[in-house]
C-alpha atoms as one frame of an Amber mdcrd trajectory, in Angstrom:
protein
   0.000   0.000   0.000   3.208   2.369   0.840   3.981   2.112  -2.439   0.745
   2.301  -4.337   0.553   5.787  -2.203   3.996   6.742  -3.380   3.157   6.124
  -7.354   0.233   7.651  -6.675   1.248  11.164  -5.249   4.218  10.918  -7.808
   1.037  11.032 -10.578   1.439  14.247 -12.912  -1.206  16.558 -13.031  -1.406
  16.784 -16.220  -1.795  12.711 -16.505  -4.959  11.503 -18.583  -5.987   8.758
 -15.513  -9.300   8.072 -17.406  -6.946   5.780 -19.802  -5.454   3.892 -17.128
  -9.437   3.558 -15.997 -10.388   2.675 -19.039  -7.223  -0.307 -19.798  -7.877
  -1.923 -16.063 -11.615  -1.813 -16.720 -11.510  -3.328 -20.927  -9.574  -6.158
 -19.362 -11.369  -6.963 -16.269 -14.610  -7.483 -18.324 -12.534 -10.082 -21.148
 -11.912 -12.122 -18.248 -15.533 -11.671 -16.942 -16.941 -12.461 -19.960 -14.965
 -14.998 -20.997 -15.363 -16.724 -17.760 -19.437 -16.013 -17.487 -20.332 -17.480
 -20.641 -17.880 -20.516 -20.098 -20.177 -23.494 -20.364 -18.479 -26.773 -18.848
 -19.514 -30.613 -19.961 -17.714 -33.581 -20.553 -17.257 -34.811 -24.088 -17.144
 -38.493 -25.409 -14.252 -39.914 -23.813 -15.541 -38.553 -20.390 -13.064 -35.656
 -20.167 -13.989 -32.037 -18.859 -14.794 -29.831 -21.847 -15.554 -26.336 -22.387
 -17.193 -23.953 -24.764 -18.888 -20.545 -24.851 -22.355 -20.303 -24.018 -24.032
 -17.538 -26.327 -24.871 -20.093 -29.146 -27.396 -21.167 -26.944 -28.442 -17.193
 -25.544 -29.149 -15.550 -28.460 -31.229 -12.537 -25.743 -27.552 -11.794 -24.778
 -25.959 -10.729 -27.733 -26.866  -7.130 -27.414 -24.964  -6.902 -24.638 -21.831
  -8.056 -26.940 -22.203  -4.118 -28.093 -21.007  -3.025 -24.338 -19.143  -6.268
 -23.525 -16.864  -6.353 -26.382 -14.376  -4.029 -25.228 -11.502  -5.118 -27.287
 -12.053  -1.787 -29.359 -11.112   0.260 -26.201  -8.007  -1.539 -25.461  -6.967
  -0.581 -28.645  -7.873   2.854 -28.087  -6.247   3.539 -24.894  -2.851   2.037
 -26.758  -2.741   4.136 -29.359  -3.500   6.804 -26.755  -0.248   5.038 -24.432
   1.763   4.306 -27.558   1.297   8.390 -29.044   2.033   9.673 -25.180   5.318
   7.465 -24.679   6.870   7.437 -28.103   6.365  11.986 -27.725   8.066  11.475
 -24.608  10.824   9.489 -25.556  11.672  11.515 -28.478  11.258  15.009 -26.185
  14.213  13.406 -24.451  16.065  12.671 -27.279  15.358   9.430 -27.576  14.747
   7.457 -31.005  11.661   5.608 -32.374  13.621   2.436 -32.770  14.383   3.194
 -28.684  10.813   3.336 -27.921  10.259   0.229 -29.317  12.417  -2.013 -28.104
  11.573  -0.508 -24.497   8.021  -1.259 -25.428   8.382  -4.629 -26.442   9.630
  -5.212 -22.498   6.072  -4.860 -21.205   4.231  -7.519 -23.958   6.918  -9.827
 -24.314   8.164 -10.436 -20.369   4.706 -11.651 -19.393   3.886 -13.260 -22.290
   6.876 -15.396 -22.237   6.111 -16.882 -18.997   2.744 -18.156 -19.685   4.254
 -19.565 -23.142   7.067 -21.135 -20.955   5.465 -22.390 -18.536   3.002 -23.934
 -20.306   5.063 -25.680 -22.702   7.044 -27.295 -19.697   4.012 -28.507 -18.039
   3.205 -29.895 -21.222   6.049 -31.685 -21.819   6.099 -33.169 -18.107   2.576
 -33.993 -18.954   3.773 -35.732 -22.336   6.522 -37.531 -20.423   4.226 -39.237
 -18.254   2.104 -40.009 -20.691  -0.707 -37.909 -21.427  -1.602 -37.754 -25.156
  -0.591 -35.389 -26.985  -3.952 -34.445 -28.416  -5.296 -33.625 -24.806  -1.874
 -31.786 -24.009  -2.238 -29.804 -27.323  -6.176 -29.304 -26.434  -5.902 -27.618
 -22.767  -2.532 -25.835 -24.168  -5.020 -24.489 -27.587  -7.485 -22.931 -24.272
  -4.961 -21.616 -22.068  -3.554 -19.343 -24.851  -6.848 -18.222 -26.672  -5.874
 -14.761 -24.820  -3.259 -14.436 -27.494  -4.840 -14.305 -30.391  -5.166 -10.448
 -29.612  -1.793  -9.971 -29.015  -1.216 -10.787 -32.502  -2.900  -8.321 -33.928
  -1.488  -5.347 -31.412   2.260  -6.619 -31.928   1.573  -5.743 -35.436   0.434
  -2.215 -34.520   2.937  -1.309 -31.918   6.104  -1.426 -34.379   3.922   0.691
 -36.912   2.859   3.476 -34.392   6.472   5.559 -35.524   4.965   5.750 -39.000
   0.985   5.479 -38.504   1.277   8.694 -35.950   3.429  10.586 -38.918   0.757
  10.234 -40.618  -1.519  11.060 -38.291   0.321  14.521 -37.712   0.211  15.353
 -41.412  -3.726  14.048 -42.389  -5.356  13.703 -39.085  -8.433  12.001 -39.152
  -8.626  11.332 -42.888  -6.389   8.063 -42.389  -8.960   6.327 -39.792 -11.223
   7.222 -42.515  -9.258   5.801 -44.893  -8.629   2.917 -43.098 -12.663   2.268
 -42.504 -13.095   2.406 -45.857 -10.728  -0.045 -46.286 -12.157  -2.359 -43.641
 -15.775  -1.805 -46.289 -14.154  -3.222 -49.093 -12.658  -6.190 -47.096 -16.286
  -6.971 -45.894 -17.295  -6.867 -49.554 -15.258  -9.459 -50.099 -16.263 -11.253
 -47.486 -20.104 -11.074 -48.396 -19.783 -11.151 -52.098 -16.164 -12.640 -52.854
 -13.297 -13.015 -53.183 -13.369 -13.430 -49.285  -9.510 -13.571 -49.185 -10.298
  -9.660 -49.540 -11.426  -9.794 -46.134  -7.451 -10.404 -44.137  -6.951  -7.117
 -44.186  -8.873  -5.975 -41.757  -7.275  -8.004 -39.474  -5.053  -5.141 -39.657
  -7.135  -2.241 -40.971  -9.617  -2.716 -38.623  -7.576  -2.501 -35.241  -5.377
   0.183 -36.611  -8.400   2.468 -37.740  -9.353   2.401 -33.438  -5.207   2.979
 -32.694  -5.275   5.977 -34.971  -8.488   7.561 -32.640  -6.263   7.320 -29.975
  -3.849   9.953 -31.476  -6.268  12.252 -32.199  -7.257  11.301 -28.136  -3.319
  12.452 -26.975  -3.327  15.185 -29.494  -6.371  16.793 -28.255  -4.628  16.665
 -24.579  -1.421  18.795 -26.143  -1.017  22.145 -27.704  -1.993  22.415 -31.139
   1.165  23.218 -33.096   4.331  25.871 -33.131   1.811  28.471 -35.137  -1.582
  27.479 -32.955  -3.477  26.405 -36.101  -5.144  23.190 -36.030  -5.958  21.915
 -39.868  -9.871  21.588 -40.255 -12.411  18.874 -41.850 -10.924  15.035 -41.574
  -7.451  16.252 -41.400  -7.944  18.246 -37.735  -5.599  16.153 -35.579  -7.331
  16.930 -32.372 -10.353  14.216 -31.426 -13.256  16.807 -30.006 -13.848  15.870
 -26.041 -16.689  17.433 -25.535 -19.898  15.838 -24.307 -21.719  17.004 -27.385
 -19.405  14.948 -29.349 -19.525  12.435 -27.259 -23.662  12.713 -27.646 -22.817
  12.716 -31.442 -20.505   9.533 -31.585 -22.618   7.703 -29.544 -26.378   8.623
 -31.533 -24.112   7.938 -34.748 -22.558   4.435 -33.594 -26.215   3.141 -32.366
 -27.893   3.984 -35.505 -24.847   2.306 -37.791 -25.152  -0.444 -35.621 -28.938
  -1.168 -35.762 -28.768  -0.559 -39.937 -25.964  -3.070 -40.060 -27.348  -5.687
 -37.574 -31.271  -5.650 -37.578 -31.719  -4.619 -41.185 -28.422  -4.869 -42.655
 -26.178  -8.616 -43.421 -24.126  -8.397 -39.546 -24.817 -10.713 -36.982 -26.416
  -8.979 -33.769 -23.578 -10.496 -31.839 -19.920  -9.048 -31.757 -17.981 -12.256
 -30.431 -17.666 -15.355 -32.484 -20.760 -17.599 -32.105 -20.153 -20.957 -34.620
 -23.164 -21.222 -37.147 -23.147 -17.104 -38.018 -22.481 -16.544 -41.115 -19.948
 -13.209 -39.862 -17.339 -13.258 -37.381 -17.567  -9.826 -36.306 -14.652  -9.513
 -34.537 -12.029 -12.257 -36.944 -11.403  -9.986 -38.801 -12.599  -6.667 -37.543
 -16.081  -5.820 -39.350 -17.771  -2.566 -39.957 -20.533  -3.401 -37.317 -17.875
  -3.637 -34.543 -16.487  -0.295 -35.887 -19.617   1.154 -35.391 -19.762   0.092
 -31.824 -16.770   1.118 -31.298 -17.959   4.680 -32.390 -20.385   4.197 -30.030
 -17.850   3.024 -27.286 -16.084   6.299 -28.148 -19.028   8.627 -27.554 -20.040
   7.087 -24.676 -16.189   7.102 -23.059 -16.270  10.665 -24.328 -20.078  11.327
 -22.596 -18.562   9.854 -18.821 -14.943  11.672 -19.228 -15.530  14.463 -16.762
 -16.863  12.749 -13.935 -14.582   9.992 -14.157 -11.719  12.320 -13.723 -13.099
  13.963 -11.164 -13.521  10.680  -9.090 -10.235   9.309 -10.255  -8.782  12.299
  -8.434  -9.167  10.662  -5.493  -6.389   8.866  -3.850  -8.285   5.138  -3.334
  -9.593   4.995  -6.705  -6.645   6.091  -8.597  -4.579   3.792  -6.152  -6.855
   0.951  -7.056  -6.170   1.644 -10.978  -3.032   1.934 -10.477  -2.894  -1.913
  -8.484  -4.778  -3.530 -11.295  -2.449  -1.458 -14.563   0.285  -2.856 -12.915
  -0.484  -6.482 -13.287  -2.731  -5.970 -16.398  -1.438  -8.078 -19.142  -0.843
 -10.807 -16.489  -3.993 -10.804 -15.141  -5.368 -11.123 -19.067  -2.979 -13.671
 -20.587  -3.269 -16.166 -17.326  -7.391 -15.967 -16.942  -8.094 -18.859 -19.059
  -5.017 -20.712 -17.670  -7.040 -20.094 -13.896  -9.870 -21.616 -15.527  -8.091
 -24.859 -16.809  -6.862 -25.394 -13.276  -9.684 -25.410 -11.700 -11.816 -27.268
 -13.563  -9.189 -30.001 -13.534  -9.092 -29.722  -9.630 -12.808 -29.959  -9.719
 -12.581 -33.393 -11.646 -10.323 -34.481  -9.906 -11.788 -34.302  -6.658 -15.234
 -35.379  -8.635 -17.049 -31.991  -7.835 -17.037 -30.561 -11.242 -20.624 -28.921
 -11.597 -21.778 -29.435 -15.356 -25.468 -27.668 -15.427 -26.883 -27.252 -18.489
 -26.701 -23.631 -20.104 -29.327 -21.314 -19.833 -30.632 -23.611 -16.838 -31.571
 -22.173 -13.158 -28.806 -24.389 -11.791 -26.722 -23.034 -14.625 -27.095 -19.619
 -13.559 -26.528 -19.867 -10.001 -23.238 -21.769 -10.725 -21.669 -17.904 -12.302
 -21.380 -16.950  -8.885 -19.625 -19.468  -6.889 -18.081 -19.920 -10.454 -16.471
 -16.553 -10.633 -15.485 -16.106  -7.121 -13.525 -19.314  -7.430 -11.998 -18.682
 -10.391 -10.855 -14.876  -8.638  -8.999 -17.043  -6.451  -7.252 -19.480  -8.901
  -6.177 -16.188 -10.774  -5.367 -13.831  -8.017  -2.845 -16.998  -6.615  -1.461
 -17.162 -10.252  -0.848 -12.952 -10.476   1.119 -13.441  -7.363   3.590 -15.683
  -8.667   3.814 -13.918 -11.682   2.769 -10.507 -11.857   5.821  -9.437 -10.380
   7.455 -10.477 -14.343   5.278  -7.465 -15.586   5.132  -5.242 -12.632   9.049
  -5.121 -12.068   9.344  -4.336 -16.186  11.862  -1.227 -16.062  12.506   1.595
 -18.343  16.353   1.554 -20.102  18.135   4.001 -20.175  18.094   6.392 -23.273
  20.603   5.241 -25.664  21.616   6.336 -29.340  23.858   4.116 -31.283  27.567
   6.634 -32.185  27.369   5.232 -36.405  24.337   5.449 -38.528  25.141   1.281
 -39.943  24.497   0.605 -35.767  21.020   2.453 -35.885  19.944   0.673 -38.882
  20.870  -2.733 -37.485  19.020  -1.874 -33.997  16.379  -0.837 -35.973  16.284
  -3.770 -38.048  16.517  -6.359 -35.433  14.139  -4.556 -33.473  11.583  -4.935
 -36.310  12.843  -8.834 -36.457  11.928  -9.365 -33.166   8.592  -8.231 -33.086
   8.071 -10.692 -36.506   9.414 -13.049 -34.866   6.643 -12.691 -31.367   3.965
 -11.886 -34.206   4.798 -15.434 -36.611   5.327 -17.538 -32.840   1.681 -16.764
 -31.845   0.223 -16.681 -35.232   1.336 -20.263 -35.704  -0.214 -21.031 -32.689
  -3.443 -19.919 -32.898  -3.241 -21.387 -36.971  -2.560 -25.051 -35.364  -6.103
 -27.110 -34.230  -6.522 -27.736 -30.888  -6.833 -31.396 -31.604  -3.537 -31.414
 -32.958  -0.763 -34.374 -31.165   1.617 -31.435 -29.767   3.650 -32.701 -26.789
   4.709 -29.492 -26.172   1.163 -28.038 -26.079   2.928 -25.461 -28.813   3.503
 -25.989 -31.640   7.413 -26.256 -31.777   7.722 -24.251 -34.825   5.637 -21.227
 -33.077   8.022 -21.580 -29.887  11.183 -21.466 -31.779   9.759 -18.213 -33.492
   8.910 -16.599 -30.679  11.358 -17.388 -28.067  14.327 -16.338 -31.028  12.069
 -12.766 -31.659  11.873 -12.661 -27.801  15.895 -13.492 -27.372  16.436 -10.156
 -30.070  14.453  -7.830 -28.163  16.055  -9.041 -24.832  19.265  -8.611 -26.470
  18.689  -5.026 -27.558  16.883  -4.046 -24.179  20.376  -4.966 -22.748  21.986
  -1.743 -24.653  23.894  -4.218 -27.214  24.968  -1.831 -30.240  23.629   1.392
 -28.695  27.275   2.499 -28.855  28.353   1.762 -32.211
């Protein structure tokens, strides 16, 4: 608590603490969700199975409009992202500096869970588990990082997306939207290849909002002109805008749900003939318009609240251990379902049931447990994570290689979990991993730990 209250009085004035709000509370409701609509059975060969619930709960997938929050995450980041990589550079720092300091923060954690997990798979393995099971709880555990995949991708472009955001503001989002249209074209007309894209298009059209977010919180330029229409750099705070967004993101998303070709619901459900959210469509853009406005509409008083010492403490607790608390959820939930069986208690209601609901309770208090035990045997990985020092390589050939192998080592964390999520979760993989993704990440993890260390920073 001594030093929660130190961090916290050490808090600028000047800080935006409804980001750090908004980060602690996008995550905690994932793992809520993902944990509420868990449905647990046992399949054929009498082993403990899970899958998600709304197939069967079709009144709930409204609420997918407030409960996917993925859209904020993103938002706050490119918020984070703009805010750090300004600093670093008003200290002389370089781009290809920020990076590699920011890859400390993603990578530490998430190399623990991958670690860990492929050693308990391989114990597993060596006494004599099958491999398809191994590779099935492993394919669970790291459904978290599907996500990551798509924000390693947009953390090494923020140096070049935000130069563009200086010089055309809001017209790239735009852009970018339109973009995400054509992809959805594809997907409803053909060719749907047309559609990966937005994998990309889509995520980075919310990243570039939160830009406009930090640029709205700094002064407007050397000459105090800010450039009007969609290339004003400066997202409008206001509540009125907020009102705006909100009214405008409701209305797209009704046309493209109820009378347009989108599902209703913005999470996968099997059967639908969209995935809203693989890739990114323009109904989960809309929400996240509305998301926007309604962030915008509750901005004020959330500051003012947040300017309090408990509740800014408390944010500052849970931004901490954030990414740990996210990538080791479903893990919590593995564990104790398997203690569960194994003690033959394992409550398997059907969904949508009365014992099915009262289960969420008990349900979610015990997985709070498993998870808060985990977070204290790891969250120190990601808490600990320190800033380097600001270093510029002496030669020009030095910056290029830093800035090469910094680049290398994000592909590399990008191609280790894409592989992974790409291999079937009934595939025979001792390691749990696919040994291919490991390899790939661990070597893009190994570069980035290698440059964090100040290697070539001196020429």
């Amino acid at each position: 608590m001594r030093r929660l209250r130190q961090l916290a009085e050490r808090t600028p004035a000047a800080r935006e603490r409804y980001v750090d709000l908004l980060r602690a509370l996008a995550i905690t409701m994932v793992v809520l969700g993902h944990w509420g609509v868990t449905v647990i059975g046992y399949d054929r060969s009498g082993r403990p199975a899970g899958h998600s619930a709304l197939g069967d709960l079709p009144w709930a997938w409204p609420l997918t409009w407030v409960a996917q929050v993925i859209p904020v995450f993103f938002l706050v980041g490119g918020y984070a992202n703009a805010a750090s990589l300004a600093a670093r550079r008003g200290r002389g720092g370089t781009a290809t500096g920020w990076l590699v300091d920011r890859s400390a923060r993603l990578a530490r954690p998430t190399t623990a869970l991958l670690v860990v997990l492929s050693t308990g798979a391989a114990v597993a393995t060596l006494r004599g588990a099958d491999p398809t099971q191994v590779r099935t709880v492993a394919w669970f555990a790291t459904i978290p990082l599907w996500f990551l995949v798509a924000y390693l991708v947009v953390v090494p472009l923020t140096p070049p997306m935000y130069a563009l955001h200086r010089r055309f503001g809001l017209a790239v989002p735009v852009v970018l939207v339109a973009l995400v249209a054509l992809g959805d074209l594809g997907r409803l007309l053909g060719p749907a290849g047309l559609a990966s894209g937005n994998y990309l298009f889509g995520w980075l059209a919310v990243h570039q909002l939160g830009f406009a977010w930090y640029d709205a919180r700094s002064p407007a330029g050397p000459v105090g002109v800010e450039p009007r229409g969609l290339r004003r750099r400066r997202l409008p705070l206001s509540r009125r805008a907020g009102a705006a967004l909100l009214g405008a993101g409701l209305a797209g998303l009704l046309l493209l749900t109820v009378v347009g070709p989108y599902p209703v619901v913005l999470l996968n459900v099997p059967g639908e003939r969209l995935d809203n959210a693989a890739p990114p469509s323009l109904a989960l853009l809309a929400a996240a318009t509305a998301q926007l406005g309604l962030i915008l509409l509750l901005r004020e008083p959330a500051q003012r609240w947040l300017r309090r010492p408990r509740p800014w403490q408390a944010v500052i607790a849970v931004n901490a251990v954030v990414l740990t608390v996210f990538l080791w959820h479903l893990t919590a939930a593995v564990l104790l379902v398997g203690l569960l069986d194994a003690l033959g208690v394992l409550p398997t209601p059907p969904v949508g049931t009365a014992a099915w609901y009262a289960w969420r309770v008990p349900w979610l208090l015990a997985l709070a447990v498993v998870l808060a035990a985990l977070v204290a045997v790891f969250g120190p990985i990601e808490a600990r994570t320190r800033r380097p020092p600001d270093t510029a390589p002496a030669r020009e050939g030095a910056r290029r290689l830093r800035t090469a192998l910094a680049v290398l080592g994000y592909a590399g964390l990008v191609t280790g979990l894409l592989l992974n999520s790409l291999v079937r979760k009934a595939a025979p993989e001792p390691l749990g991993l696919p040994a291919p993704a490991l390899v790939a990440y661990l070597a893009g993890a190994g570069v980035l730990r290698l440059l964090r260390s100040g290697w070539g920073s001196r020429g």
